[in-house]
N, C-alpha and C positions, 0 to 999 in steps of 0.2 A: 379458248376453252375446248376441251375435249369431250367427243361426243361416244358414249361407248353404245354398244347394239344391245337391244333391245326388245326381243322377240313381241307381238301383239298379243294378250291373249287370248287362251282357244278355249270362245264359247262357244261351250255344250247347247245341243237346238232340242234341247229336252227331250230326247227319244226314250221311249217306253219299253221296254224288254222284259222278258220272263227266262229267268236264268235257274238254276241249282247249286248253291255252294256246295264247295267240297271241302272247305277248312273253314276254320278264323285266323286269321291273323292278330297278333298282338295287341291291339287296340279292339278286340271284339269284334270287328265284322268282319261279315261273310266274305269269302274269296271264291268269285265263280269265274270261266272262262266263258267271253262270247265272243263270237266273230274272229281268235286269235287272238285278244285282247285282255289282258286279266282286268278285272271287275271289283270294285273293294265295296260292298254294300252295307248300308249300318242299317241293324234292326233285322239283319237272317241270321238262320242258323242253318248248320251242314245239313243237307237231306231234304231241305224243304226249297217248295217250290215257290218262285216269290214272280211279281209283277213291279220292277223296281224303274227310277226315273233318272235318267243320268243329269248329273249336275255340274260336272267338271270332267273335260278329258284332257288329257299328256298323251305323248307320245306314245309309250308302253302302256298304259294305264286309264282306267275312268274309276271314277267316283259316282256313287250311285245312293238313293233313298230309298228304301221299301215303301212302296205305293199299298200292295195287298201282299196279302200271303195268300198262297192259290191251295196248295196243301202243308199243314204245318208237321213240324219236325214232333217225334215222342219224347225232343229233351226242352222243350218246348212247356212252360208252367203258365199258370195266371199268377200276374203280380194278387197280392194278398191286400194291400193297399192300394185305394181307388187315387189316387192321388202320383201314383209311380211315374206316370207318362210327364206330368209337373215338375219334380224334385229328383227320379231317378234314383228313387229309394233311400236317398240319403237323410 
């Protein structure tokens, strides 16, 4: 039987950063730059300063959670529905 390779994967040791997006990407989150490394954050927006928890990193790439928001963006709303963070407004 043949054995094909198999890289281990590469977990993230939960490191906490405070970054600034400067776009969205397609799927809605933030895209910041840290260390060299672009940053895909879910739950920022461009402009605002966030306190986020890396949960996956690649090679080019980490995956990231907003932990806080430090300052928030002006395109930035309150959901209308107390319920949003549950359902996602759907």
């Amino acid at each position: 039987m043949a054995q094909f390779y198999s890289s281990s994967p590469r977990k993230a040791t939960q490191q906490t950063i405070i970054v600034t997006p400067h776009e969205l990407d397609s799927l809605g989150q933030g895209v910041a730059r840290h260390e060299g490394k672009t940053i895909f954050i879910s739950g920022a927006l461009p402009g605002e300063q966030v306190e986020a928890v890396i949960y996956e990193n690649k090679r080019n790439y980490s995956k990231a959670k907003t932990k806080k928001i430090l300052s928030p963006s002006d395109q930035r709303v309150t959901a209308a529905c107390a319920y949003y963070e549950v359902c996602g407004g759907v």
